[in-house]
C-alpha positions as CSV (number, residue, x, y, z in Angstrom):
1,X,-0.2,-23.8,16.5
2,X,3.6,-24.0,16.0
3,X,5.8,-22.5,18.9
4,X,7.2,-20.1,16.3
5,X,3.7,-18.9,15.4
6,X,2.5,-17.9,18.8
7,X,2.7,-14.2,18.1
8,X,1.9,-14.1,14.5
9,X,-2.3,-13.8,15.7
10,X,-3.4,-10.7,17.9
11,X,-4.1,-11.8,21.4
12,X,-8.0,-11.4,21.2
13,X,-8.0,-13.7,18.0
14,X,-11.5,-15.6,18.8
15,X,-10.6,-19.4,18.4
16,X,-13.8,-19.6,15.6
17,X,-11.5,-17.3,13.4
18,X,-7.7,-18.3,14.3
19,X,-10.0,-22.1,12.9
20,X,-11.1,-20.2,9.7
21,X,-7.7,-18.8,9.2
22,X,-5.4,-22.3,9.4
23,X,-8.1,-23.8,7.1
24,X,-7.4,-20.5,4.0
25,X,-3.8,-21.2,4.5
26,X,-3.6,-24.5,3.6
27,X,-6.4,-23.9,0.4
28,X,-4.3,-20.7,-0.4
29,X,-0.8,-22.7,0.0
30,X,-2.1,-25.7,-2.3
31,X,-3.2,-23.1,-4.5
32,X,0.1,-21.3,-5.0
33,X,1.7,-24.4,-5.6
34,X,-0.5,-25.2,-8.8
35,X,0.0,-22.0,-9.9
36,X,3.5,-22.2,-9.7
37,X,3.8,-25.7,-11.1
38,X,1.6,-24.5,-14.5
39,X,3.8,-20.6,-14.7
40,X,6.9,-23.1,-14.8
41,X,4.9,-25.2,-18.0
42,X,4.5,-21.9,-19.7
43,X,8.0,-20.4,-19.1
44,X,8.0,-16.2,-18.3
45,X,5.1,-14.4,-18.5
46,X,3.9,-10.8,-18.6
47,X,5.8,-7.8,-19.3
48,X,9.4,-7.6,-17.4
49,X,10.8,-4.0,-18.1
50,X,13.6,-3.4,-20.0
51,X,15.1,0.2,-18.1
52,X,14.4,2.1,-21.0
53,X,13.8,5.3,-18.9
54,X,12.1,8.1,-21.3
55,X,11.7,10.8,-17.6
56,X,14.5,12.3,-17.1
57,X,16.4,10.2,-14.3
58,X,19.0,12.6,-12.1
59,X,22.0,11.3,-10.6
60,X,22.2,10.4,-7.2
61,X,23.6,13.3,-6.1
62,X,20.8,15.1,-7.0
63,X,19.7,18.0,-4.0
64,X,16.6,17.5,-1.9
65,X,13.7,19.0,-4.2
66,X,11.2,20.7,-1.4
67,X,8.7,21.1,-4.5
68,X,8.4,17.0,-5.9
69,X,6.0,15.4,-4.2
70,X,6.2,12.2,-6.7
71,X,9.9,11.0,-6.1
72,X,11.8,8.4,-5.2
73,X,12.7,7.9,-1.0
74,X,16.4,8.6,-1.9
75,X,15.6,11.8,0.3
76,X,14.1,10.1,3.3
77,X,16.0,12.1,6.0
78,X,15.6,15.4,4.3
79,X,11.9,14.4,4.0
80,X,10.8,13.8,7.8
81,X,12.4,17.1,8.4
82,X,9.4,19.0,6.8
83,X,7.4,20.5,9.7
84,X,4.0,18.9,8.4
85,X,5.7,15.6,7.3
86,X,7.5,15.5,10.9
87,X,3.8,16.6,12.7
88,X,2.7,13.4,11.2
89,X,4.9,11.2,12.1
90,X,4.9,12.5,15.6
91,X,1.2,11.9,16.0
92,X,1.8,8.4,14.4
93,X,4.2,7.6,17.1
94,X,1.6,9.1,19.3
95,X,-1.2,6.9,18.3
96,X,1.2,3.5,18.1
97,X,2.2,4.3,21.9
98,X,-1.9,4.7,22.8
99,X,-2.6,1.4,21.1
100,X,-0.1,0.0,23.1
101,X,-2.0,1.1,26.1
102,X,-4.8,-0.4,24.9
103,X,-3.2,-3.9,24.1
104,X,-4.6,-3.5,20.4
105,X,-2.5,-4.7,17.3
106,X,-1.5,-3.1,14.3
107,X,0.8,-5.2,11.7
108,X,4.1,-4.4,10.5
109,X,5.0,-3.7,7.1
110,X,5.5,-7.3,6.2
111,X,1.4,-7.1,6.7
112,X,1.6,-10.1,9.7
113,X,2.1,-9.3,13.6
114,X,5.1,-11.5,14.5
115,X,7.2,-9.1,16.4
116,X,10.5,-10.1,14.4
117,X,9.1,-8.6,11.2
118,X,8.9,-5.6,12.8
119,X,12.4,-3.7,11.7
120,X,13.7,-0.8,12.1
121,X,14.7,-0.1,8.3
122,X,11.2,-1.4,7.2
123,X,9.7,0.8,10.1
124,X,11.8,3.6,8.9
125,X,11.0,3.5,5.1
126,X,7.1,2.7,6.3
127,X,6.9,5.5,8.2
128,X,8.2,8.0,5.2
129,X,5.6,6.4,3.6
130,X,2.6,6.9,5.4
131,X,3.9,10.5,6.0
132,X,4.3,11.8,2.4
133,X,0.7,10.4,1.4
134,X,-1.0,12.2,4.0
135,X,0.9,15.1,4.4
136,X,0.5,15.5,0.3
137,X,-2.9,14.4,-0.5
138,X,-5.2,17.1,0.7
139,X,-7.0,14.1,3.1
140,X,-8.6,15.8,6.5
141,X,-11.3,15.6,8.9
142,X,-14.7,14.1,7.3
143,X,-13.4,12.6,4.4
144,X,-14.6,9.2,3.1
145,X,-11.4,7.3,2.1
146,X,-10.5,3.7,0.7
147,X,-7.6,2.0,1.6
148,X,-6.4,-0.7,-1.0
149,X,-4.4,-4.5,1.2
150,X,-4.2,-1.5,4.3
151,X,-6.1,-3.6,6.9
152,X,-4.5,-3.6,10.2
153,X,-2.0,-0.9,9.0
154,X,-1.2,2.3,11.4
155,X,-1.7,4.0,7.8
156,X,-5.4,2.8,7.8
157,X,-5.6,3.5,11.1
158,X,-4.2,6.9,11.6
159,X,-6.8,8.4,8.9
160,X,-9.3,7.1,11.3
161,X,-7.6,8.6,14.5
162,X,-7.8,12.1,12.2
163,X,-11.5,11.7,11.8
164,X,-12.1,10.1,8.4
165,X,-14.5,7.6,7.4
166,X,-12.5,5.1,6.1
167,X,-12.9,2.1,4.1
168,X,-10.4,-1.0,3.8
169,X,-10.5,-3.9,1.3
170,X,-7.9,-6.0,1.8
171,X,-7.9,-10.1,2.1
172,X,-5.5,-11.2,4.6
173,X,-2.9,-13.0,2.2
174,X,-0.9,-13.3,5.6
175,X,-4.0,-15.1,6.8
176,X,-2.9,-13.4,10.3
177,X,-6.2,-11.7,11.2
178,X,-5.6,-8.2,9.9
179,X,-9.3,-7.8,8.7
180,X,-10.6,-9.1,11.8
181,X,-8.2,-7.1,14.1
182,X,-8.7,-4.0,11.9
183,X,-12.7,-4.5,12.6
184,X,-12.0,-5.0,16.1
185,X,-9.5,-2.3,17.2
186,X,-12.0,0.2,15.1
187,X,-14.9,-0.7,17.3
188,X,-12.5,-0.6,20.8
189,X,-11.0,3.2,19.4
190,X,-14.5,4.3,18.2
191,X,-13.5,4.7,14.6
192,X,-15.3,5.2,11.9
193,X,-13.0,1.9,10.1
194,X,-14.5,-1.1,7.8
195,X,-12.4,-3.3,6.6
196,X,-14.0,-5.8,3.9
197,X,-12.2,-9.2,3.1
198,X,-12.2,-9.0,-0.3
199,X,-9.9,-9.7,-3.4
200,X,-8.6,-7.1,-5.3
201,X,-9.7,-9.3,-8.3
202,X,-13.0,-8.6,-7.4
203,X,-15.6,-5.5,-8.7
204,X,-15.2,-3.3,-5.6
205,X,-18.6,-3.2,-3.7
206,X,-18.7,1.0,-3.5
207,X,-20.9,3.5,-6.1
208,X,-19.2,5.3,-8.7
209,X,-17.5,8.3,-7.2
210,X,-18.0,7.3,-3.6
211,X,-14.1,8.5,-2.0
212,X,-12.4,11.7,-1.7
213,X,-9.2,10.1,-1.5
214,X,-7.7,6.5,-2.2
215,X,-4.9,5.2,-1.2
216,X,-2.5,2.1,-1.5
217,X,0.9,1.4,0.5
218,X,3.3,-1.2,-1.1
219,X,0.5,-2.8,-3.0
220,X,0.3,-2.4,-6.5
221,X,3.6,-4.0,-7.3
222,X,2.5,-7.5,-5.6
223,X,-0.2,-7.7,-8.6
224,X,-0.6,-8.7,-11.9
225,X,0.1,-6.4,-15.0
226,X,-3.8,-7.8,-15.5
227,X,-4.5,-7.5,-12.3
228,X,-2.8,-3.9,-11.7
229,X,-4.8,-2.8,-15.1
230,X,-7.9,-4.0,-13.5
231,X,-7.8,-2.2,-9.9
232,X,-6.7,0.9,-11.6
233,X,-9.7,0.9,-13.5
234,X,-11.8,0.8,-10.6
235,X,-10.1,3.4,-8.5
236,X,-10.7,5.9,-11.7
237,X,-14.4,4.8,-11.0
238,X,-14.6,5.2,-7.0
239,X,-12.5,8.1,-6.9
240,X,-14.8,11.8,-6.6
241,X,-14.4,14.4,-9.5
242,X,-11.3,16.5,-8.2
243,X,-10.1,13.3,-5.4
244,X,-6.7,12.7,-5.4
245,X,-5.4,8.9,-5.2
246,X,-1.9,8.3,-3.6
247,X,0.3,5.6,-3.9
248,X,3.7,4.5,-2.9
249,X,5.2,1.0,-4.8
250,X,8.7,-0.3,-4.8
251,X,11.3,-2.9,-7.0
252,X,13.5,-5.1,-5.7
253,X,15.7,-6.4,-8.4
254,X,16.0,-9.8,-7.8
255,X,12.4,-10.1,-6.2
256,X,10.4,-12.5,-8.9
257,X,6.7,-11.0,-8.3
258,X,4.5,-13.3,-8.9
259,X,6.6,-15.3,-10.8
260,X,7.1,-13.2,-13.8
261,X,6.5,-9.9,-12.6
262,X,8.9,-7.0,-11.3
263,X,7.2,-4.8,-10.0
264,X,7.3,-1.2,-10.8
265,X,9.4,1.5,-10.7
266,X,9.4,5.5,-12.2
267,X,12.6,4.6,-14.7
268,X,9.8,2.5,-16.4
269,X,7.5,5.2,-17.6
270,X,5.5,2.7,-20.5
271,X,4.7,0.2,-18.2
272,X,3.6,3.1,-15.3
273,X,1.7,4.8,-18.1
274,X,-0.3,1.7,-19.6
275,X,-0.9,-0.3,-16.3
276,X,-1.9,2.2,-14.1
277,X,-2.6,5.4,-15.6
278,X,-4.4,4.8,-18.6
279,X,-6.7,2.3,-16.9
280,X,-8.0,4.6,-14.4
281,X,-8.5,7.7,-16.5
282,X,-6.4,10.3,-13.9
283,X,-3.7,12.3,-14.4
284,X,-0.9,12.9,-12.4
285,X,-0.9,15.4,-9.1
286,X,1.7,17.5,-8.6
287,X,5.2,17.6,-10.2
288,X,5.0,15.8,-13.9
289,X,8.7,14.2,-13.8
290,X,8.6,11.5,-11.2
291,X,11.8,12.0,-9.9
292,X,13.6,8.9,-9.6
293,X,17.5,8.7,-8.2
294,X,18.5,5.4,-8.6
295,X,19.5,3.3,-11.5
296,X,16.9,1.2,-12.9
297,X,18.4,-2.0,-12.0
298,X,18.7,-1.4,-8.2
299,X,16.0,-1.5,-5.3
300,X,13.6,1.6,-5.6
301,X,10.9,2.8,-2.8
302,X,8.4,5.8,-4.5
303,X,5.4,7.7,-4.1
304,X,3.4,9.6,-6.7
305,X,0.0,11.2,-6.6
306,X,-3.1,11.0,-9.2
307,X,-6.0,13.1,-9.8
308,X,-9.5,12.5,-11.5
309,X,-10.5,15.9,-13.2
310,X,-13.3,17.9,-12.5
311,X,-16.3,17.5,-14.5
């Protein structure tokens, strides 16, 4: 293991698996590199948005709306100062310190464990994150939830701390241990937490209507449009009549994802409509204008809510 690498596993990494995980890197990083040879062959792929924006869009000055619960993080101070928003976060700071105390792991929002990718913006913007989705989802004690590329997150983990069964499918692109430290720190806490290594390419493993709430941090914009379509589809499927699905997803302007894709954003309203709400048959939760601050050409951070009807 490189010198720079000696944090980047959790500490009670069995040497069987830290083997398993060298070995995917090396078939994952000769598989990127095809890839990317044979996207430059065919030139740009896939649907890059225009900024057409067909929501209304406010101006950055704009006040705090206490109401939106599918907006844009312009308002991230104003945000944490809700009392339920801020109970969160405190008992997410309380958990982080008692895993500390424990000498168990949880990644950082770059998805690895070296400690320099844990920042204080990214922290910051994380935490807002994790916040708004639980404080706004309806999720509590008992439910049975699924947490999309979550393993190892204190997102994941924090629904377990409240009580929830939850499930996590994720497959370890940092190929850093995050399924098998999930697994592990679930079992030391007494959780009810799986996490499943599995692609999100993949038919999901769960009955139709098996969750009360799903959930997905950061996620969706590292996909495909295909892709995207295709998980969409499948959380329409797992989600219970009346379950709501959360998700946050950002843009970074002069991020290629994926080679051809940019991401997503709310100024794009087609490409949010036909690659993730059509596919999985909800509707939005909550306020109907995604409230969205920035111009559609800068960096964006958002979180909106869905909804499978009641039968």
């Amino acid at each position: 293991m490189e010198k720079s690498d000696k944090k980047k596993y959790p500490p009670y990494l069995p040497l069987y698996y830290l083997i398993f995980l060298i070995i995917r890197k090396a078939y994952r990083q000769s598989l990127v590199r095809v890839l990317e040879r044979r996207a430059k062959r065919r030139g740009p792929q896939g649907i890059v948005p225009d900024g057409n924006a067909a929501w209304p869009r406010p101006d950055t000055g704009l006040p705090h709306q206490d109401n939106a619960i599918n907006k844009s993080a312009r308002w991230i101070d104003e945000d944490m100062k809700i009392p339920a928003v801020q109970s969160i976060s405190h008992g997410i700071y309380l958990l982080k310190k008692e895993m500390a105390r424990r000498g168990l792991a949880y990644c950082s929002p770059a998805g690895i464990f070296k400690s320099t990718t844990y920042l204080d913006r990214t922290e910051r913007t994380k935490n807002w994150e994790n916040c708004w989705m639980i404080a706004h989802s309806g999720v509590r004690e008992g439910k049975r939830v699924l947490d999309l590329g979550g393993a190892s997150t204190i997102f994941a983990f924090y629904l377990a701390s409240m009580g929830c069964d939850v499930d996590v499918v994720d497959n370890d692109w940092g190929n850093c241990g995050t399924i098998f430290n999930a697994n592990y720190v679930a079992r030391k806490m007494g959780w009810r937490l799986k996490a499943h290594d599995i692609d999100l390419v993949r038919r999901l493993p769960f009955p139709d209507n098996s969750f009360d709430h799903i959930f997905s941090i950061c996620v969706m914009e590292h996909l495909s449009s295909a892709v995207r379509s295709s998980v969409m589809s499948e959380v329409g499927r797992l989600l219970k009549p009346g379950g709501t699905a959360g998700f946050t997803t950002d843009y970074v302007n002069d991020r290629d994802v994926l080679l051809f894709d940019k991401g997503l954003r709310f100024a794009y309203p087609d490409k949010l409509r036909r690659e993730i709400i059509e596919p999985s048959g909800l509707q939005i939760y909550g306020n109907q204008d995604l409230v969205d601050a920035i111009g559609p050409n800068e960096n964006f951070l958002g979180a909106f809510f869905l909804q499978k009807k009641m039968r």
